[in-house]
C-alpha positions in Angstrom: -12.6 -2.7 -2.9 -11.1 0.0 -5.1 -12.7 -1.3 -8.2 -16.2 -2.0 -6.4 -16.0 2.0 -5.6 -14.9 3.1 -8.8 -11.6 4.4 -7.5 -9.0 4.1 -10.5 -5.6 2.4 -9.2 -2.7 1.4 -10.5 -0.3 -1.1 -9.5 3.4 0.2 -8.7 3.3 2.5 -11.0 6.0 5.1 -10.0 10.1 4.2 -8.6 11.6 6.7 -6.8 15.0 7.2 -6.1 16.0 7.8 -2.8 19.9 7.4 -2.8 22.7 6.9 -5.7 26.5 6.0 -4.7 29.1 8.8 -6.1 28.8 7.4 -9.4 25.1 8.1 -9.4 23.7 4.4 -9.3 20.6 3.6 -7.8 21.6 2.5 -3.9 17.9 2.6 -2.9 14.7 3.0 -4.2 10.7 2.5 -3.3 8.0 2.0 -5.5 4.7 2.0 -3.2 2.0 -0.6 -3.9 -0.4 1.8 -5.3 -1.3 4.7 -6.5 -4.7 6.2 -6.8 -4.6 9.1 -9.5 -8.2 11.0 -8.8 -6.4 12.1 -4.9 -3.2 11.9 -6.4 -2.1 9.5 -3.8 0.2 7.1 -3.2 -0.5 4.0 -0.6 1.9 1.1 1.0 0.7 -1.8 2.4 2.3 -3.7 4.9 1.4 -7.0 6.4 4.7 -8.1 7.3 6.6 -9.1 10.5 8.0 -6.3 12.5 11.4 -6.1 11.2 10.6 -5.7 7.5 8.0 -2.5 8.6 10.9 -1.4 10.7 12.8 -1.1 7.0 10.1 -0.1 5.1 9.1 2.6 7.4 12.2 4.3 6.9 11.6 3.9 3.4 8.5 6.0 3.4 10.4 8.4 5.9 12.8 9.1 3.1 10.5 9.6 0.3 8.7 12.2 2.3 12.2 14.2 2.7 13.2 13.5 -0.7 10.0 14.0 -2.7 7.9 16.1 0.1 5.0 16.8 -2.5 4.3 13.3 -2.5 1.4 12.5 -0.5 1.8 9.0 0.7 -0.1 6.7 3.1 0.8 3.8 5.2 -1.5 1.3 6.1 -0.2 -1.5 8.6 -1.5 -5.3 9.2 -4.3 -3.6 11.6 -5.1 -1.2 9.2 -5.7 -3.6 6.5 -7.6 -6.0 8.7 -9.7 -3.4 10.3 -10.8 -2.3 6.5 -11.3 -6.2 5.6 -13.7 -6.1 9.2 -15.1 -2.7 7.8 -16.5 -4.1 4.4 -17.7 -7.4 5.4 -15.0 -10.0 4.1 -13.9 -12.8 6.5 -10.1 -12.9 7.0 -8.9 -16.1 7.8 -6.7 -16.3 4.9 -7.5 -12.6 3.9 -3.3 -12.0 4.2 -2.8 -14.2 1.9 -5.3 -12.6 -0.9 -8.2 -15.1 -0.6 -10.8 -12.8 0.9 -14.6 -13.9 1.3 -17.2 -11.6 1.6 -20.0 -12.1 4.6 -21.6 -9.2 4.4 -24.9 -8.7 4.2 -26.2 -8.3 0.5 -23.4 -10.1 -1.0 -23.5 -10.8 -4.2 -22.1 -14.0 -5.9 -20.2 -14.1 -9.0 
């Protein structure tokens, strides 16, 4: 969808550290899914079950307090489904990656 508007991505570009142990290794760190450099934006997606957003979540809660000029967004398993309802792709395996586009106008490949 990115490509199809022209938005430039990248894939996991950036790791952030968000704690080191008191001889200054990494404990934790978060490298969000993507980044989109034109809104300077970072975005995580998560389709998982409860308990790994649960993690994740608190994740994103300490990148904001760490690095709070990073402009991060969240989109959730609705989210993502609601965009793949939005733009006219069928998602009966759409979690998995293998999305088919019904809209109207589609174009085959």
């Amino acid at each position: 969808m990115l490509d199809f508007y022209g938005i430039e991505w990248r894939y996991e570009p950036d790791t952030f550290v968000l704690s080191r142990n008191e001889i200054g290794e990494v404990t934790e760190a978060f490298s969000p899914d993507f980044y989109l450099p034109q809104f300077d934006r970072y975005v995580e997606i998560t389709t998982a079950r409860q308990k790994y957003i649960t993690r994740k979540n608190g994740k994103v809660r300490r990148l904001r307090e760490c690095f709070p000029h990073i402009d991060i967004v969240v989109l959730c398993q609705r989210d993502y489904r609601n965009l793949l309802s939005k733009y006219g792709f069928d998602d009966a395996s759409g979690l998995d990656g293998d999305l088919t586009h019904t809209g109207a106008g589609a174009e085959s490949h």
